[in-house]
N, C-alpha and C positions, 0 to 999 in steps of 0.2 A: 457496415463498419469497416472501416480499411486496414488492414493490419499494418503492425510496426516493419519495419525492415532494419535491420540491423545497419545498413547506411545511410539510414534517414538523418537527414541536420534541422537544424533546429532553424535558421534563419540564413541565407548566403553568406559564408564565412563563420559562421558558430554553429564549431561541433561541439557534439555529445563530450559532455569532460570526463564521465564513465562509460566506459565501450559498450556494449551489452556480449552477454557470453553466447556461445552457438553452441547446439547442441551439445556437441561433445565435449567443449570445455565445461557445461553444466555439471554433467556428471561425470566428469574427474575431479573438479573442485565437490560436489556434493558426494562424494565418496571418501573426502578426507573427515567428513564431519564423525566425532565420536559417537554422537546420539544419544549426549550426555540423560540418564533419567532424573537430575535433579538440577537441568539445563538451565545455568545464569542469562542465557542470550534468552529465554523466555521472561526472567521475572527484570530484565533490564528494558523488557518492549512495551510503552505504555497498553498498547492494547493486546497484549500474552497471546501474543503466536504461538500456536506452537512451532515454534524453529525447527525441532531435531525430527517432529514427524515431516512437516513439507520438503524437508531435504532429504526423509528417508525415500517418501516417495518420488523424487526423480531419479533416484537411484535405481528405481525397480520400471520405471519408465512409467509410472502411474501421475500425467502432468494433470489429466483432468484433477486427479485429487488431489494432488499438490496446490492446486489454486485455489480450490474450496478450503481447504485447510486456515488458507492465508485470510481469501477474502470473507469467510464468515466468520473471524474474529474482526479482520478491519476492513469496513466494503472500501475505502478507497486505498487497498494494499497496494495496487498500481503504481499511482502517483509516490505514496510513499514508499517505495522503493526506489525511486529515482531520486527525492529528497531529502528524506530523513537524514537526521547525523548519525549513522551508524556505529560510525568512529568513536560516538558517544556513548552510545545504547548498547545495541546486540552484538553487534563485532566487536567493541572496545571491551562486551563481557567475556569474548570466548574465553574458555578454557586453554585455547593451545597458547593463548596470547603467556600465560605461565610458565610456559618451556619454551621462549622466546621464538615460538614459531610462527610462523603466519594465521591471522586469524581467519577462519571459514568467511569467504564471501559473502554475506545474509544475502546484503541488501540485493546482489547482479545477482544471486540465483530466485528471491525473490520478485525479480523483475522477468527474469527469464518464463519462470513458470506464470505469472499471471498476462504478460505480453501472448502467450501460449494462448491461453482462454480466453484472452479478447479477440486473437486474431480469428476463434473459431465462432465466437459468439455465445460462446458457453454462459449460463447462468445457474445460481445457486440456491437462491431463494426466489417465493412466490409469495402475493399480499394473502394474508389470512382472511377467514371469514370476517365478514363488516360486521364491525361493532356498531354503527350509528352514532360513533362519537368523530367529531373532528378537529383535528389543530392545526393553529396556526406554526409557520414558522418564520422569524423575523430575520432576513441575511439567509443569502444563496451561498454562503460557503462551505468547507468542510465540514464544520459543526453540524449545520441544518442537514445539511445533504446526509450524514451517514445519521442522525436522528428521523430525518424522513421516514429512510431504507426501513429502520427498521418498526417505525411506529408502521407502517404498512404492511412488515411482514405479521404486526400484532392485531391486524384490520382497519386499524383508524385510516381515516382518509387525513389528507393533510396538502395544504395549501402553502405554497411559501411566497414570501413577500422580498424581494431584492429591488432597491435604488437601482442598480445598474439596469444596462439592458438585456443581460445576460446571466447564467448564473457563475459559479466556481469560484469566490472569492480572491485567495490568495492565490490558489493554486493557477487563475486563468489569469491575474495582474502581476502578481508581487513575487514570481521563482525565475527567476534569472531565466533565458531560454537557454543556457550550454546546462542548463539542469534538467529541465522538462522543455517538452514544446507546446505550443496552446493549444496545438490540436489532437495532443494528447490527454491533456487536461480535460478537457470541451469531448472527447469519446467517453470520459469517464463521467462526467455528468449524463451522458446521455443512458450509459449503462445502468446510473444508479435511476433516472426517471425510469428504466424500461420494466422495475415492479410495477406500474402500471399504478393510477390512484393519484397521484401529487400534480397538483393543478399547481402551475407556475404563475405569479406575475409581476413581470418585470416592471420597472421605471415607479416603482411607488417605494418611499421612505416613510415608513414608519415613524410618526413623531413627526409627520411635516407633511404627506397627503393622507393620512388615515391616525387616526390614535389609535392607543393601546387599549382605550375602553371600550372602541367600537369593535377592534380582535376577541375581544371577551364576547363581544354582541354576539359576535357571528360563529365565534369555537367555542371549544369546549375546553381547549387549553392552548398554551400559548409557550413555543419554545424560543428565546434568544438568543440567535448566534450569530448575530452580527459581529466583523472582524472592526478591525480598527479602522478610524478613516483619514484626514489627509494626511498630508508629509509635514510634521512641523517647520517652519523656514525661520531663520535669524532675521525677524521684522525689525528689528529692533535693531542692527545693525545699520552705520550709514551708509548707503549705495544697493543695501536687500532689491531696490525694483529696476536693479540693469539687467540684462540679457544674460542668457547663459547663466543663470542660478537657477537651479530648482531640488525639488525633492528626489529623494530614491525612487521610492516606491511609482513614483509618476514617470520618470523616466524609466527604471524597469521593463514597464507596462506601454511604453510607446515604443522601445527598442524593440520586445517582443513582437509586434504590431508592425516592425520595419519603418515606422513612421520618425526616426530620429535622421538628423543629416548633420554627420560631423566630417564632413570633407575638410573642414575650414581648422579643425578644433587640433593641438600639437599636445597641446597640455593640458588633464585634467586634474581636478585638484576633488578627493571625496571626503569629507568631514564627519566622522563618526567613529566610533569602536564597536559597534554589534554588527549583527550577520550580515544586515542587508546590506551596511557600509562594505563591509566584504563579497558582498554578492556584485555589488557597482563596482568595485574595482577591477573585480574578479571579471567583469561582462566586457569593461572600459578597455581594456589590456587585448580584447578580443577582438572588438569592431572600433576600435580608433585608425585610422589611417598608418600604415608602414613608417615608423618612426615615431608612433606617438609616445609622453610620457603620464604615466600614472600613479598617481601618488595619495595615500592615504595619511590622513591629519587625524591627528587622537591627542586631547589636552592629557591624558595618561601616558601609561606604557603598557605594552605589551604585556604584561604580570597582571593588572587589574581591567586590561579591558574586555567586555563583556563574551565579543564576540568567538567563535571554536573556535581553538588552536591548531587544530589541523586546516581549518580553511585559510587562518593564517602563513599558519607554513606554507599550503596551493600557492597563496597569492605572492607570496616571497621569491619560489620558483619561477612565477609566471613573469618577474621581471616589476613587481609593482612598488614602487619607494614607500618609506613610512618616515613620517616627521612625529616623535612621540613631545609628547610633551608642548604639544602645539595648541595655539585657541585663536579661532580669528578675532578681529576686532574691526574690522570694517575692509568691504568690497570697493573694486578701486579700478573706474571704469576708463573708457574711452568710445569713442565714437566711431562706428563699425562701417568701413568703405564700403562695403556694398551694401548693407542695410539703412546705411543712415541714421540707425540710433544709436544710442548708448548703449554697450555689450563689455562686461565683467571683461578686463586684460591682467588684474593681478588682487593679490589677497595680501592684506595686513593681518600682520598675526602678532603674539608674543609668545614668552617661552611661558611655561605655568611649572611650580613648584611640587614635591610629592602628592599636596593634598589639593590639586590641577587648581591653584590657584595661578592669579599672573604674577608675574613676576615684573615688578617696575624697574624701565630700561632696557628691558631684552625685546623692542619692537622691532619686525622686521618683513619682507616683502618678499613674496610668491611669485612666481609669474606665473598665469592661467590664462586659456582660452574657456574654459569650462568649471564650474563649480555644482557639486552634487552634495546636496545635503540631507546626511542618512543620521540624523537626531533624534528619530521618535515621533510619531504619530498621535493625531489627536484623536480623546474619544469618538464610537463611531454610536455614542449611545445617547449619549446629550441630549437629546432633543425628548428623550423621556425621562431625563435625572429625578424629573420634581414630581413625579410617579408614586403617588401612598403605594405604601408596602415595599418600595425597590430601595437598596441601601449601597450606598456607590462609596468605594474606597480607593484612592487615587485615580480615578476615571473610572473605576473597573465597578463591577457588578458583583456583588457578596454572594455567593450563594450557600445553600451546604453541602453536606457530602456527597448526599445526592445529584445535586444540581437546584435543587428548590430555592427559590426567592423566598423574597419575607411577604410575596400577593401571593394568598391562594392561588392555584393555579399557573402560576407562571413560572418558566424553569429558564433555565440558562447556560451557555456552555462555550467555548473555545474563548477566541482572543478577546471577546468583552467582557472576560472574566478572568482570563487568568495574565491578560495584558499584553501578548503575543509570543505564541511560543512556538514547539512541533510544528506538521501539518499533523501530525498522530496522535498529540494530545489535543486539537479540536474532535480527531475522530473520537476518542476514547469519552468525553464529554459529553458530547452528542450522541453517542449509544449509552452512555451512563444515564442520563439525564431521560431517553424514550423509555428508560425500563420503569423510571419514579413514575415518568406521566403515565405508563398505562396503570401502574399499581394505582396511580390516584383516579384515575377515569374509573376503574374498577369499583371505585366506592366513591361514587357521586351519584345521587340521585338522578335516574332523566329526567 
């Protein structure tokens, strides 16, 4: 397993947008924490770290236990250390944030301590005795992966079933690389396989090479966490099939990959108001050519659009324009000298009103080399909707408190349920959801 280095980058030209702390900045920042005993940064972490003990212990030089702390509430604390909106959750709870002081760093001291324990190989958990029971699980991403972890540490054996050819969901396509890097991502899937028991297999979709009655054939129960799947695009716009249009989540995931080439591209244009809209902008701003411009389109404003306001603010710094109150209305191409086909040169838009309606008369013209559109994703479950017992509410998957479906047997958990959120509220799902399935494997007849 290779460790991290503190000047590791993410891909030529995209750095780390959080530094990572070095030893001794660790524990000068983890010496300011109070070690509050009725800690808000614990009950603000969907999966209840304890915060104030992993930071006591890098204070006393104890990093093995400071990462056990972290990682046996969330197995993938890694990744969400480097992700998570903190600003949101645990840091935005601290306590000092009340006496207008700076809040304790969570998230860079819990990266500092778990980047510690992978770089040594360290592990915390082992598979329990074999129950002889087995599940299935549907999507290799966060959800599955820390539901695996732990139906294994309860002895189930368990099998997951991933489309891709790979596993990691989000965290290996859809996180910006100045946030993570994929081979960061891709050490943590291997760490969570190294319980040992979970049989991988890649390239099969559920609901299209295998059903869901033949996973009941073969398990004993079956968990769902598959994320969402593609990028929705403005088909329905005229000029949607020129060049240079596509989705976030797909360009995201080729940037990462190094596989994009915008030598040609001056102007990008990103359409959306949620994160990932801000995550494209925020990448675009990074690896566009010296001189390029980037510019985010929102039929709102800033007050009602979805995405954090602190990644907004990043992106504001980082130099990225916002047109509020904008909507396209049709792509508007020409015909591209060295390719020879047709490739997006500018966007018709109009203004939209408070409640982002258009407003007639106010049409007007963009000019672009590039269009990204971060709109929302389509169900990635579909293909099992007309499933007796499964009950889908705007794409999403019903489940209950637990994670239970309305099938016997079947549970469910992260973004095909709660429509896409966290990476920490897949985690928190997907270990909520291994604890109903063993209670329920627990009283099933063999």
């Amino acid at each position: 397993m290779r460790p991290t280095t503190s000047a590791e980058q993410t891909k030529p030209g995209v750095q780390e947008y959080k530094v990572p702390l070095n030893a001794n900045q660790a524990r000068v920042e983890a010496a300011r924490c109070l070690f509050c005993d009725d800690a808000p940064c614990v009950k603000a972490c969907p999966t209840s770290i304890d915060v104030p003990q992993f930071i006591r212990k890098i204070t006393t030089g104890n990093l093995w236990g400071s990462a056990r702390t972290i990682l046996q509430a969330n197995v993938l604390g890694r990744s969400c250390a480097r992700v998570c909106p903190v600003e949101e959750l645990c840091v935005g709870d601290c306590v000092l944030n009340e006496d207008g002081r700076a809040p304790i760093q969570i998230g860079r001291l819990q990266r500092f301590a778990t980047d510690y324990a992978f770089a040594r190989g360290w592990r915390y958990a082992e598979a329990g005795p074999a129950s002889g029971r087995s599940v299935a699980l549907v999507g290799g991403g966060p959800a599955s992966l820390a539901a695996a972890h732990q139906l294994r540490i309860f002895g189930h054996s368990c099998t997951i079933y991933e489309k891709r050819s790979r596993l990691g969901g989000l965290n290996a396509s859809g996180i910006a690389p100045y946030k993570m890097t994929d081979e960061i991502a891709m050490e943590e899937v291997d760490w969570v396989l190294g319980i040992g028991g979970i049989e991988v297999r890649t390239g099969i979709e559920v609901g299209c090479d295998i059903s869901l009655e033949e996973l009941e054939q073969d398990h004993d129960a079956i968990f769902i966490g598959a994320g969402l799947g593609a990028d929705t695009l403005l088909t329905d716009l005229p000029g949607s099939e020129l060049g240079g249009i596509e989705g976030a989540v797909d360009f995201i995931e080729r940037a990462k990959s190094g596989c994009v080439d915008l030598r040609r591209v001056k102007r990008a244009l990103v359409i959306g108001g949620g994160n990932t809209a801000l995550d494209a902008v925020r990448l675009l701003v990074r690896i566009l050519p010296p001189g390029g411009d980037v510019r985010l389109l929102y039929r709102g404003d800033a007050a009602v659009m979805p995405g954090y306001a602190h990644e907004l603010a990043a992106a504001r710094v980082e130099g990225v324009g916002m047109h509020w109150h904008t909507q396209p209305v049709a792509f508007l191409g020409e015909i591209d000298e060295e390719s020879g086909q047709p490739r997006i040169h500018a966007l018709r838009c109009t203004r939209t009103d408070d409640r982002k309606r258009p407003i007639p008369g106010t049409e007007h013209t963009l000019a672009c080399d590039l269009v990204i559109l971060a709109i929302g994703q389509s169900p990635a479950v579909a293909r099992i909707a007309s499933t007796p017992g499964l009950e889908f509410v705007g794409g999403c998957l019903r489940v209950d408190a637990t994670g239970a479906t309305g099938r016997p047997g079947v549970f469910a958990g992260g973004d095909c349920v709660n429509g896409g959120t966290e990476v920490v509220q897949a985690v928190k799902e997907g270990m909520r959801a291994a604890v109903t399935i063993d209670e329920y494997l627990k009283g099933v007849e063999r």
